[in-house]
SEFI-404906 format. One record per residue: residue in three letters; residue number from 1; x, z, y of N, C-alpha, C in turn. Coordinates in pm, 1 decimal, decimal comma, padded with zeros to 6 digits. Layout:
REM residues N
SITE residu num      n.X      n.Z      n.Y     ca.X     ca.Z     ca.Y      c.X      c.Z      c.Y
SITE    ALA NUM        X        Z        Y        X        Z        Y        X        Z        Y
...
***
This chain:
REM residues 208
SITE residu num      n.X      n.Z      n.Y     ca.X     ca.Z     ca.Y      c.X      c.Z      c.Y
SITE    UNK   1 -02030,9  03333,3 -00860,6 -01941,7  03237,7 -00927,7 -01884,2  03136,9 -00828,9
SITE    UNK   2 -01932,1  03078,2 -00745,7 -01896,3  03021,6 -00621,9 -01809,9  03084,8 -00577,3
SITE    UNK   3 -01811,5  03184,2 -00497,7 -01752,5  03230,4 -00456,5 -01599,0  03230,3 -00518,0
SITE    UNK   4 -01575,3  03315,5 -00658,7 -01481,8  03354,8 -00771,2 -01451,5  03179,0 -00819,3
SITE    UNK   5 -01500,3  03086,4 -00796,7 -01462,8  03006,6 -00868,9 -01500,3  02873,1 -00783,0
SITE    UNK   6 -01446,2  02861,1 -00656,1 -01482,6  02790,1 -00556,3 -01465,0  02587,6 -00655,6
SITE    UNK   7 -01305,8  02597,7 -00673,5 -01305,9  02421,7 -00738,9 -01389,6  02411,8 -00828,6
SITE    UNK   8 -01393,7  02457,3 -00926,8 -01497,7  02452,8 -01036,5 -01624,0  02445,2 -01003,4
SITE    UNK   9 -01662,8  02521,4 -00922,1 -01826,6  02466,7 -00840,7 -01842,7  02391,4 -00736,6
SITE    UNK  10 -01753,9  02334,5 -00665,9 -01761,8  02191,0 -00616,6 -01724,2  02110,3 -00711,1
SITE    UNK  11 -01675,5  02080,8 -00837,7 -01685,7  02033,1 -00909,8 -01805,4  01989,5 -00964,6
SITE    UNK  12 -01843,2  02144,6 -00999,7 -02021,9  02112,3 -01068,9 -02103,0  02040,5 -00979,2
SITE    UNK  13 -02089,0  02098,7 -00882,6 -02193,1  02015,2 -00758,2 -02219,3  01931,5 -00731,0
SITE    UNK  14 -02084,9  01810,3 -00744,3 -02015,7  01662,3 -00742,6 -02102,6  01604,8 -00902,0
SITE    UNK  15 -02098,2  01650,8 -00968,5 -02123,2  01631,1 -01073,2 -02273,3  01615,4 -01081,5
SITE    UNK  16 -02311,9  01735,6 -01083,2 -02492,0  01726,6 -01024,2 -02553,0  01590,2 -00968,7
SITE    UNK  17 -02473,2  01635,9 -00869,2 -02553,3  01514,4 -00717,2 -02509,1  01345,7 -00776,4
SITE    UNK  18 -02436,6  01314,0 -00866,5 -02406,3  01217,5 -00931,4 -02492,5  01217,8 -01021,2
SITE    UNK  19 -02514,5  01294,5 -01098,3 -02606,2  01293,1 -01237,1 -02763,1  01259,3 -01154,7
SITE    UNK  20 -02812,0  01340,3 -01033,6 -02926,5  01286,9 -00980,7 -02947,6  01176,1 -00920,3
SITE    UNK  21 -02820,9  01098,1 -00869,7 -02833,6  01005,1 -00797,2 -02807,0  00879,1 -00875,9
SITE    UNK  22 -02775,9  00887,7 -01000,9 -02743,3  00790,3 -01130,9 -02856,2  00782,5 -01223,5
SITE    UNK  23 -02946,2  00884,8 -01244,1 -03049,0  00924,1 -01347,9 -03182,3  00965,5 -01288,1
SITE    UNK  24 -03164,4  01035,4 -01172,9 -03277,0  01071,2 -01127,4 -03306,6  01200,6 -01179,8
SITE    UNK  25 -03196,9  01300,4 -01227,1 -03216,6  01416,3 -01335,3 -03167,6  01509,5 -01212,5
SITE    UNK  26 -03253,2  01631,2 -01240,8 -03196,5  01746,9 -01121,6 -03150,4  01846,3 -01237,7
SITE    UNK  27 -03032,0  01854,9 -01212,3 -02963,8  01962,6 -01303,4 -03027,5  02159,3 -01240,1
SITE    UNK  28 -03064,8  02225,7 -01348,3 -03116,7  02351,9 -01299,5 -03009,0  02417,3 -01312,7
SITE    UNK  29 -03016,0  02557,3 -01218,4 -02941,0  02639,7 -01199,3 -02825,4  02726,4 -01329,2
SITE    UNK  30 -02874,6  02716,5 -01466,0 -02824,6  02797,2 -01550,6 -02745,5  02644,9 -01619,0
SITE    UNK  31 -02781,2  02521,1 -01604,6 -02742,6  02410,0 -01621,2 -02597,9  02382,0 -01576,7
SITE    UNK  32 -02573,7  02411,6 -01413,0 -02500,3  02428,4 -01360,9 -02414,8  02498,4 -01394,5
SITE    UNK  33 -02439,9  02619,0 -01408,4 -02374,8  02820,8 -01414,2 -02248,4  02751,9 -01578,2
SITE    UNK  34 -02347,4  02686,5 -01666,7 -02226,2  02635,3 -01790,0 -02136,7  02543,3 -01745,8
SITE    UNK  35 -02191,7  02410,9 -01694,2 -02058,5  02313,3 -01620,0 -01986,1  02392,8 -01574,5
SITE    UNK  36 -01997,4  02503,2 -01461,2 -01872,3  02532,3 -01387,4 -01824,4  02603,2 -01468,2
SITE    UNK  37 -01824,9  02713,3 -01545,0 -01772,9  02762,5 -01695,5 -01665,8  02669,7 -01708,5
SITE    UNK  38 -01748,1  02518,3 -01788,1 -01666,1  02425,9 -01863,5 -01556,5  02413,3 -01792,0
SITE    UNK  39 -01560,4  02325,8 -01673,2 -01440,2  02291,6 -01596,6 -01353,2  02442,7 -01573,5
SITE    UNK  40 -01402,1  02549,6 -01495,6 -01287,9  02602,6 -01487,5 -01172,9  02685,6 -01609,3
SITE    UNK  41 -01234,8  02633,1 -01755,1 -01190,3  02678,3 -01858,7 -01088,7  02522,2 -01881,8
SITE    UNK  42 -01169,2  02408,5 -01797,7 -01019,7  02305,7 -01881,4 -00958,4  02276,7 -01763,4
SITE    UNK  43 -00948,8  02372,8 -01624,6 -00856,0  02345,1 -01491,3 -00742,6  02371,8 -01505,3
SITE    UNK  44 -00634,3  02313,1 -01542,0 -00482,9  02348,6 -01598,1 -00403,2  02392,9 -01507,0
SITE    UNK  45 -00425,5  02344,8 -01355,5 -00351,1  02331,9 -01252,9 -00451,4  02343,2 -01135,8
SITE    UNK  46 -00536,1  02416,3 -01085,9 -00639,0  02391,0 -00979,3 -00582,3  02437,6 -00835,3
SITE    UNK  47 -00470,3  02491,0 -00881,4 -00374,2  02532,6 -00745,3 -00319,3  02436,5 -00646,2
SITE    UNK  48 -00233,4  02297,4 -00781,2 -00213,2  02228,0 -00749,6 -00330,2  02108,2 -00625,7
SITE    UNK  49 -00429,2  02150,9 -00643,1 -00529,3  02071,1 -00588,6 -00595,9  02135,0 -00464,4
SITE    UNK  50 -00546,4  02218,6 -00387,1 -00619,3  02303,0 -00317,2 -00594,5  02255,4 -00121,7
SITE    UNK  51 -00486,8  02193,2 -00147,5 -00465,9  02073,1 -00040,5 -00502,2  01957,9 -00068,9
SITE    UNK  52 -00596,7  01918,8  00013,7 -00690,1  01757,4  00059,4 -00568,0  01689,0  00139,0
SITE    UNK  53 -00495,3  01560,7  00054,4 -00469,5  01487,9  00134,5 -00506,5  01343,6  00176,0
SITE    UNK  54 -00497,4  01320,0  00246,2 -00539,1  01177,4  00312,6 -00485,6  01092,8  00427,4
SITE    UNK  55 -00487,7  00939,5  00324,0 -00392,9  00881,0  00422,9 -00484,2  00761,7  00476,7
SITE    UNK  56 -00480,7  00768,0  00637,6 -00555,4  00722,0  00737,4 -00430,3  00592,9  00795,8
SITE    UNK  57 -00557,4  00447,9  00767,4 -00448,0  00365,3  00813,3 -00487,6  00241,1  00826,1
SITE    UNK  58 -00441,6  00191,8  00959,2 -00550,2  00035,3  00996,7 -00531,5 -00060,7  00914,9
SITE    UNK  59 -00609,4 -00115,6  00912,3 -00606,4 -00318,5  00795,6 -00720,3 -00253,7  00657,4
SITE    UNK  60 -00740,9 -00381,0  00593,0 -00866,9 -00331,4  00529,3 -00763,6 -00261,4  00401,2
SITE    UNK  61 -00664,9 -00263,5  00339,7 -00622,8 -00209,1  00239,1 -00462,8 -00116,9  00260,7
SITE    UNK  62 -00431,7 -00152,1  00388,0 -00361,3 -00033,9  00418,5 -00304,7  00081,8  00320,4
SITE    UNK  63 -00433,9  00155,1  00331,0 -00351,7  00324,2  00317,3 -00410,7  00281,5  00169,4
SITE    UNK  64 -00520,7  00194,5  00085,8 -00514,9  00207,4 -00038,5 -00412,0  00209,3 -00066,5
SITE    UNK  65 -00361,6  00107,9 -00046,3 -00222,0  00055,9 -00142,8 -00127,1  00209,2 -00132,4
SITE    UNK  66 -00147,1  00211,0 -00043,4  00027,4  00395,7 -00035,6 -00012,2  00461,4 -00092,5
SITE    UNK  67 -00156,2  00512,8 -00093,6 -00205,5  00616,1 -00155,6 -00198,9  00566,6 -00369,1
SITE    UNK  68 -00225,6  00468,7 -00392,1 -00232,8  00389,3 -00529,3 -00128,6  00392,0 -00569,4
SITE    UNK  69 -00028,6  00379,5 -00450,1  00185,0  00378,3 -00521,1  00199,6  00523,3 -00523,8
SITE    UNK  70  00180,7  00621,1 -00417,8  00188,1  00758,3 -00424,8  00144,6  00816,1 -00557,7
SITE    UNK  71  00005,3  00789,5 -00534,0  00006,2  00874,9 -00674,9  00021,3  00843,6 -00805,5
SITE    UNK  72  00067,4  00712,4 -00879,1  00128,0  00666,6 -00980,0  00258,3  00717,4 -00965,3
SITE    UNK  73  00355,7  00726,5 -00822,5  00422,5  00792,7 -00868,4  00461,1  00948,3 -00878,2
SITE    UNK  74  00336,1  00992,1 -00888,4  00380,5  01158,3 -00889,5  00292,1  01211,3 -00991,8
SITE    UNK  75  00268,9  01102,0 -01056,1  00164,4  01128,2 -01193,5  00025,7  01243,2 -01134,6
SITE    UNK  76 -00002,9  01198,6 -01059,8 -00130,1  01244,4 -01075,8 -00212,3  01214,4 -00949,7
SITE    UNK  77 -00326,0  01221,9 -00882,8 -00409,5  01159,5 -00789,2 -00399,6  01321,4 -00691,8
SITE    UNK  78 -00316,9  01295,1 -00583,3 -00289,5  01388,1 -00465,1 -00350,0  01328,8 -00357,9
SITE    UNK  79 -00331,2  01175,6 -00284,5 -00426,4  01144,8 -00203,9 -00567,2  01038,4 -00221,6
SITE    UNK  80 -00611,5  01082,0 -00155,3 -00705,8  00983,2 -00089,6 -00683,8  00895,8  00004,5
SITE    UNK  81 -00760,5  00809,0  00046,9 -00729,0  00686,8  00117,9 -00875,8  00618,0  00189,7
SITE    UNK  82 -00846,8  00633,2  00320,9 -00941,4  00560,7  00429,7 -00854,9  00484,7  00513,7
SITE    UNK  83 -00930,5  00320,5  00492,8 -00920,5  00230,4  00542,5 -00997,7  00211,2  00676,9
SITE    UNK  84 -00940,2  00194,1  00796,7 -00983,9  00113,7  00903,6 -00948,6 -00016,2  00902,1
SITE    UNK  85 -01010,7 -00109,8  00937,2 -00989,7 -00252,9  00937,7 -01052,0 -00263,2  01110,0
SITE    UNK  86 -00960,9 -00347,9  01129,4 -00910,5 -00372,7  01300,4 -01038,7 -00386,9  01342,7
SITE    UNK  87 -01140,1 -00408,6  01326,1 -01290,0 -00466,3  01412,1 -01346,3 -00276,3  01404,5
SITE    UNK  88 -01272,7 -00209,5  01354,3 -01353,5 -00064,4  01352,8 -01299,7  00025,4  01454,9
SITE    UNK  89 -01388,6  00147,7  01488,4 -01317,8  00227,0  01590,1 -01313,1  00393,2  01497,6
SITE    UNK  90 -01262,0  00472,8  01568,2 -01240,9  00572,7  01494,1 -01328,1  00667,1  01449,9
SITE    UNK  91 -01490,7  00657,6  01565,8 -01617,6  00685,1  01531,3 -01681,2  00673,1  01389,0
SITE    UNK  92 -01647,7  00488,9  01344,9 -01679,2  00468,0  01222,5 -01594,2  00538,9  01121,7
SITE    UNK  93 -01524,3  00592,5  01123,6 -01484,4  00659,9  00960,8 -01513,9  00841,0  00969,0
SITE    UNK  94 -01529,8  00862,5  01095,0 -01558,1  01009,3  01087,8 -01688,6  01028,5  00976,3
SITE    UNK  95 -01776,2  00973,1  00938,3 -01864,7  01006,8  00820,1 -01803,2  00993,0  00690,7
SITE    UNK  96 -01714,0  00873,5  00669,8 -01621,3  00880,1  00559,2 -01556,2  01010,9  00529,7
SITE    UNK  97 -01475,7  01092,0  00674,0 -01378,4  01178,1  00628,4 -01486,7  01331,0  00581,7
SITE    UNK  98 -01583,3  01317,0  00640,0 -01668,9  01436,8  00651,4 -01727,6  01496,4  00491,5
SITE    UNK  99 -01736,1  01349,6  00494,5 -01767,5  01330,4  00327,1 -01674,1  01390,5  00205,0
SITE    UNK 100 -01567,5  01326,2  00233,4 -01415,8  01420,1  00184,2 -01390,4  01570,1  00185,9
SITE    UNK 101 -01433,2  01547,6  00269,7 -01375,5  01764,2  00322,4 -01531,1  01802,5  00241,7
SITE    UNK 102 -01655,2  01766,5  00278,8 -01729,0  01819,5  00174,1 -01686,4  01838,4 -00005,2
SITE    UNK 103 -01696,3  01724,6 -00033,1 -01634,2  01718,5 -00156,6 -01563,8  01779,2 -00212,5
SITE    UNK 104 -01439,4  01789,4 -00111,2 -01325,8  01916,1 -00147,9 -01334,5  02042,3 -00093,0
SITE    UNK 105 -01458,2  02114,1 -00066,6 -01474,1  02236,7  00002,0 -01405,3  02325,7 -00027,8
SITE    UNK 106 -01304,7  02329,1 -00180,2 -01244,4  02463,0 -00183,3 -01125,2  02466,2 -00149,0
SITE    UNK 107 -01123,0  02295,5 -00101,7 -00936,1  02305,3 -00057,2 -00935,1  02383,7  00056,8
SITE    UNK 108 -00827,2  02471,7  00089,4 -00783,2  02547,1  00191,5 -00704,2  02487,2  00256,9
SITE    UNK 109 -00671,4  02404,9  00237,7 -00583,2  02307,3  00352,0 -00616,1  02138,3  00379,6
SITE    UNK 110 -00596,6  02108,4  00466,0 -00610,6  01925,7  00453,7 -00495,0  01878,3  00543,0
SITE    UNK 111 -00439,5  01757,8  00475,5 -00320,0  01698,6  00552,0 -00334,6  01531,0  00595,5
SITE    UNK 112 -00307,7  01499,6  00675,4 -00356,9  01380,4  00738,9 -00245,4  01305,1  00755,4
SITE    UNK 113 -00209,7  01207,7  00689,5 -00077,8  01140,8  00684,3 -00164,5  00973,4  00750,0
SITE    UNK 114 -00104,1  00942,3  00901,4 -00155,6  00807,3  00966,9 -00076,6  00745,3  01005,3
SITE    UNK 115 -00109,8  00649,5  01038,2 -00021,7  00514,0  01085,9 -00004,4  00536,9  01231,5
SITE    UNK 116 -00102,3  00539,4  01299,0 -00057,0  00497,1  01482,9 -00206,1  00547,4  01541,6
SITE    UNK 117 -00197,7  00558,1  01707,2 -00299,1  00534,2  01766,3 -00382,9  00642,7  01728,5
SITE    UNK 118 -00530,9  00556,5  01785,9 -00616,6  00682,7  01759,5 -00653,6  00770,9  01664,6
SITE    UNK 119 -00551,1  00719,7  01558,6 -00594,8  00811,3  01413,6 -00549,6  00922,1  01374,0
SITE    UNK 120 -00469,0  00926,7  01507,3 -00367,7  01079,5  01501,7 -00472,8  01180,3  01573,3
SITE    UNK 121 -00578,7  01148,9  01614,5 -00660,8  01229,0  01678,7 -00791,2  01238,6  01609,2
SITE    UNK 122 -00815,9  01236,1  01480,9 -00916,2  01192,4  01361,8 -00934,3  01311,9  01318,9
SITE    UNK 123 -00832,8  01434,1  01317,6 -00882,7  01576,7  01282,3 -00961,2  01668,8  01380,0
SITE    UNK 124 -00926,2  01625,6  01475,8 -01047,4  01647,6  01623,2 -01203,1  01642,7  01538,7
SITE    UNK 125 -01220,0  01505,2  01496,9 -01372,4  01527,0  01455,1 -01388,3  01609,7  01331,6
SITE    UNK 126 -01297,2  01654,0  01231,5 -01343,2  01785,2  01166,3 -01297,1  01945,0  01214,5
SITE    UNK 127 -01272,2  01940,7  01317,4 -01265,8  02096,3  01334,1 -01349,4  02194,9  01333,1
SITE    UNK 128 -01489,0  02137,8  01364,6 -01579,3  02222,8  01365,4 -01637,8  02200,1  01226,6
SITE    UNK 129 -01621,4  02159,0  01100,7 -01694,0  02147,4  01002,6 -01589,6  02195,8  00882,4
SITE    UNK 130 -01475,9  02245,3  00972,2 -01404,8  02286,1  00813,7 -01314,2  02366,4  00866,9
SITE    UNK 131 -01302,7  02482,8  00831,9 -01218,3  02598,5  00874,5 -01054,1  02614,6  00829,4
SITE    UNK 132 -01017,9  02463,7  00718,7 -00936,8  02494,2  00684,1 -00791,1  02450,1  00711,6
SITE    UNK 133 -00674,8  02514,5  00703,6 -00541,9  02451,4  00775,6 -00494,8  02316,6  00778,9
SITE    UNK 134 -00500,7  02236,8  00879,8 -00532,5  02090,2  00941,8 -00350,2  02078,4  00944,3
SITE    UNK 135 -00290,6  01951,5  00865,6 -00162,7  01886,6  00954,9 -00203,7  01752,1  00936,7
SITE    UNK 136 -00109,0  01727,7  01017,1 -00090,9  01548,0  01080,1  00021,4  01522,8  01065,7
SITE    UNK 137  00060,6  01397,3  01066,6  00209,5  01330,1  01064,5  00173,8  01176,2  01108,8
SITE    UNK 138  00242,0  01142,8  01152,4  00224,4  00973,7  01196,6  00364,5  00951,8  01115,6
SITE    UNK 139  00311,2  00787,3  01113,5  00381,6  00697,9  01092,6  00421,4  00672,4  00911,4
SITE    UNK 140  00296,5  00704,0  00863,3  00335,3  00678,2  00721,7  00349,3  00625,6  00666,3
SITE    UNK 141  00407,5  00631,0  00554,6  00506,9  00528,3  00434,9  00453,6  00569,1  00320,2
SITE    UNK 142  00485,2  00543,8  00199,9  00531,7  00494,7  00092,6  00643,7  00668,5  00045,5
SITE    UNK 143  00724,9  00667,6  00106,6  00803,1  00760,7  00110,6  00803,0  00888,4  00157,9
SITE    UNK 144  00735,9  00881,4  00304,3  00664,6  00991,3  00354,3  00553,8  01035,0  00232,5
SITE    UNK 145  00491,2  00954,1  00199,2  00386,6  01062,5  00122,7  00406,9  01135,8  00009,2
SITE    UNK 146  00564,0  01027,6 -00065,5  00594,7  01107,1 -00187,8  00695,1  01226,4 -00160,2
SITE    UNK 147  00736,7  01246,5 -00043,9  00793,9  01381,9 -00004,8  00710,2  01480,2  00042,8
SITE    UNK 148  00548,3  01455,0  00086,7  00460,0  01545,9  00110,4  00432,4  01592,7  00016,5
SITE    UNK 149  00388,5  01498,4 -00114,6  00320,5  01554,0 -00221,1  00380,2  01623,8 -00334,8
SITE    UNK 150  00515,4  01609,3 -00349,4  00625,6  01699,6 -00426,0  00613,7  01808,2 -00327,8
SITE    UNK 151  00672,7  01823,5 -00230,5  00637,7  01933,1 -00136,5  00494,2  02011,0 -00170,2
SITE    UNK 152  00395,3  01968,1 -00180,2  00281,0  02042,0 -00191,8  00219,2  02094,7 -00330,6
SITE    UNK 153  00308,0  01960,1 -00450,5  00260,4  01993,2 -00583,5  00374,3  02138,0 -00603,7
SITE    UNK 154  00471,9  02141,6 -00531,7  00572,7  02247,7 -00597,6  00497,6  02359,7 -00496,1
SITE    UNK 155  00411,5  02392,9 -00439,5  00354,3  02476,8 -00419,8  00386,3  02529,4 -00264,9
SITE    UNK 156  00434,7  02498,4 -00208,8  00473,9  02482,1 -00006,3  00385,0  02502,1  00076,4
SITE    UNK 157  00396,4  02589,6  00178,1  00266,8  02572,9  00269,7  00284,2  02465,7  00350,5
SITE    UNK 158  00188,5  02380,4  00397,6  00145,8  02258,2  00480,9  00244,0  02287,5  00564,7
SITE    UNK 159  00284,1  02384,1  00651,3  00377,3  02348,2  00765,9  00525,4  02311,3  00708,3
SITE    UNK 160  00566,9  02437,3  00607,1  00697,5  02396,1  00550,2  00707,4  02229,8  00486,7
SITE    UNK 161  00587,6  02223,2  00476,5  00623,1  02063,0  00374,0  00606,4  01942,8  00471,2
SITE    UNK 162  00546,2  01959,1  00562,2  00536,5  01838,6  00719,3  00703,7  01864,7  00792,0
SITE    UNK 163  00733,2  01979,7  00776,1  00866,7  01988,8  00906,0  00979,7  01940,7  00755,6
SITE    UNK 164  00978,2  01987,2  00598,1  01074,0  01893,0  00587,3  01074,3  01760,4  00539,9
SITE    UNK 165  00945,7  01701,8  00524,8  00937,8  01576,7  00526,1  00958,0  01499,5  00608,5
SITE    UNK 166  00969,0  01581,6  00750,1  00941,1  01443,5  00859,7  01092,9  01434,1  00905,7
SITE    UNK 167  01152,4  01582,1  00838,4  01337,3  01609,6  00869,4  01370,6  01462,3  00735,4
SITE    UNK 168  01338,8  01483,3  00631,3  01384,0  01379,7  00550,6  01360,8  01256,0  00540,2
SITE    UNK 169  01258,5  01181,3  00609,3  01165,6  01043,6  00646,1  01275,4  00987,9  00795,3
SITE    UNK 170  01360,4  01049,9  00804,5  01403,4  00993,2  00926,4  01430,9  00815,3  00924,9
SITE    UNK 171  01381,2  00729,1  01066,6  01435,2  00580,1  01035,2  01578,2  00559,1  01006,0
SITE    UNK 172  01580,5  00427,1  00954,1  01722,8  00455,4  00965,6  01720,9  00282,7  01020,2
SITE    UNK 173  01823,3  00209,0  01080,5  01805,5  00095,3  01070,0  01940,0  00004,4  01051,4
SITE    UNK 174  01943,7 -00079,1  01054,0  02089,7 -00196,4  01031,7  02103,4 -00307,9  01073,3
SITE    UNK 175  02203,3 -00401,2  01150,8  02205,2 -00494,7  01240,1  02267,1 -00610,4  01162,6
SITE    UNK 176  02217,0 -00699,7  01059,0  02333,2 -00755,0  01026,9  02351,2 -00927,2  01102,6
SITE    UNK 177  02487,2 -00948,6  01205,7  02519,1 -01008,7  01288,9  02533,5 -01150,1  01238,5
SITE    UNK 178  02490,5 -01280,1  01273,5  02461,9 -01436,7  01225,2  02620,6 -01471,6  01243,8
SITE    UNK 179  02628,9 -01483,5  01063,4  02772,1 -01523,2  01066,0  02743,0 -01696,1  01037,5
SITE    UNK 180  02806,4 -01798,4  01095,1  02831,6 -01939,9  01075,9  02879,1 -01924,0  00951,5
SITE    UNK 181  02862,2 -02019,1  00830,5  02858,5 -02076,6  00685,7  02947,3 -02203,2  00657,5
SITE    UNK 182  02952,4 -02214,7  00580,0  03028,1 -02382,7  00578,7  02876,9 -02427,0  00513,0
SITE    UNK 183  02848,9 -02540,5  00514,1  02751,1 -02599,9  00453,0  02761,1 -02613,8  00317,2
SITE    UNK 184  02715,8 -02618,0  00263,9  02659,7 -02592,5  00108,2  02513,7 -02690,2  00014,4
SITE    UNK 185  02580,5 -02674,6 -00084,6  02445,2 -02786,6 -00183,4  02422,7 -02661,3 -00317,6
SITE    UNK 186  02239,1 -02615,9 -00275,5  02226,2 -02501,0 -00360,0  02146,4 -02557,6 -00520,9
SITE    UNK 187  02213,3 -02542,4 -00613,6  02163,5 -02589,9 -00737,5  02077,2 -02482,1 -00799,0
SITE    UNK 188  01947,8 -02577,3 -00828,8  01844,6 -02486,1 -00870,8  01745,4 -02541,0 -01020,0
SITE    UNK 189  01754,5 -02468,5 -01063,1  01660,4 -02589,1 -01252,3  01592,2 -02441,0 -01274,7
SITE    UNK 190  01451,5 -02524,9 -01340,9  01300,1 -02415,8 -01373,4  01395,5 -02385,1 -01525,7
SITE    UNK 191  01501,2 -02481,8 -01608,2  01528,6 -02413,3 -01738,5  01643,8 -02301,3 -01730,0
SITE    UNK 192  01661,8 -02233,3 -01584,8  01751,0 -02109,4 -01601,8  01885,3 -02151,5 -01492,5
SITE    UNK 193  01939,7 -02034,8 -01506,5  02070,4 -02027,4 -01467,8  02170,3 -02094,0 -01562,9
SITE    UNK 194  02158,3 -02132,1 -01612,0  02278,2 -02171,7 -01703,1  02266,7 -02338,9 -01686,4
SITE    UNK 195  02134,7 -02398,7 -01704,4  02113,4 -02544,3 -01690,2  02163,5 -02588,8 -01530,6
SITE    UNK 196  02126,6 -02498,4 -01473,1  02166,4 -02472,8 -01265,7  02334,5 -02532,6 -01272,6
SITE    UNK 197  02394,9 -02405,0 -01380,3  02505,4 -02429,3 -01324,6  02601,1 -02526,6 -01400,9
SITE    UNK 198  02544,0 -02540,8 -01537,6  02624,8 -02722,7 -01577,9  02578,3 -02813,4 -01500,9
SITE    UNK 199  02473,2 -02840,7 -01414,0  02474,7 -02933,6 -01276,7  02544,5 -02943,7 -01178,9
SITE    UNK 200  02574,8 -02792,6 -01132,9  02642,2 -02791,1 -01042,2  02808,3 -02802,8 -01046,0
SITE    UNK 201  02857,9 -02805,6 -01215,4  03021,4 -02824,7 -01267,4  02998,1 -02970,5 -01266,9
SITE    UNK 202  02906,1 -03071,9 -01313,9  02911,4 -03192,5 -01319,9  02877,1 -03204,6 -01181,6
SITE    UNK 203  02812,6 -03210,7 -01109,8  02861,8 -03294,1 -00962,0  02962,1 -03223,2 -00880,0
SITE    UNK 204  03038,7 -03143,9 -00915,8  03171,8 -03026,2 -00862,0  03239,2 -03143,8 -00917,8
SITE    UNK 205  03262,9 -03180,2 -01057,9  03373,0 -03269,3 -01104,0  03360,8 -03390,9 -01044,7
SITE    UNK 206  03246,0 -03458,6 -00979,7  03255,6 -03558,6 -00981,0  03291,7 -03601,2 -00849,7
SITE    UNK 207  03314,1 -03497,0 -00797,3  03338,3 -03525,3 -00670,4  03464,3 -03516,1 -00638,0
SITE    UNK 208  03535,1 -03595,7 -00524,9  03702,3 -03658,7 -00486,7  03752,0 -03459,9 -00507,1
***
């Protein structure tokens, strides 16, 4: 059944090791054999889930936050999210990520969406613990991730969906040049725009 039904029994497993580590209850083998049943009878979409992604990114809330906007907006939870906060080195989260790729053992792929620096070199420490197709991308956004994860929910292999995301993520930037003003008196009232601007017609009138 493992084998034939790899998400569904890391599912159960997750489930287990929670139930023992919450209760102190060791779920037995035929215990198990029904959970994974259950789940893979209510897995609607388990395809969709078969790429691990994760977004790697310095400051203490960083990659939460992208990963929290990402997947609200793609209706459904595609990444994960590890935080480095500046006093850490890249040593410290390799048990975090290890943890992940366990968890998700049946994903066949993992994608690593990072910010800078040494975190582009963070799949180095799982190569030997997970056999499965590794990408990277620097420099992530907000935007970058919601073009990975449409890319991956519509069903794309990891390379096609990194080469056209990173074709569509291009910077773009804009110069806008310090133009001199005439000086100005800016009218402002907490009761609205409208109270703002009968202030600003009465001292307009009252003036030569």
């Amino acid at each position: 059944m493992t084998s034939e039904l790899p998400f569904a029994s890391s599912v159960s497993d997750q489930v287990a090791a929670d139930v023992e580590g919450a209760l102190g209850i060791s779920l037995d083998h035929f215990t198990k054999t029904l959970l994974t049943l259950c789940v893979a009878s209510e897995s609607r979409d388990a395809k969709a889930l078969r790429t691990l992604c994760v977004i790697l990114s310095h400051g203490y809330s960083t990659a939460t936050s992208i990963a929290d906007a990402a997947n609200r907006m793609l209706g459904m939870h595609v990444y994960e999210a590890v935080d480095m906060p500046y006093d850490q080195q890249l040593k410290d989260i390799v048990g975090p990520l290890q943890r992940l790729v366990d968890r998700h053992s049946y994903c066949t792929g993992v994608v690593f969406l990072v910010d800078m620096g040494s975190l582009e070199e963070a799949y180095k420490a799982l190569e030997n613990v997970t056999d499965s197709t590794i990408g990277v991308v620097n420099n992530v956004s907000t935007g970058l991730a919601l073009e990975i994860g449409v890319g991956l929910l519509g069903g794309k292999s990891i390379a096609e969906v990194l080469g056209d995301a990173t074709a569509a993520c291009v910077t773009h930037c804009k110069v806008i040049e310090r133009v001199n003003r005439e000086d100005a008196i800016v009218f402002c009232s907490e009761s609205g725009v409208d109270a703002a601007e009968r202030i600003r017609q009465l001292v307009s009138q009252s003036l030569p």
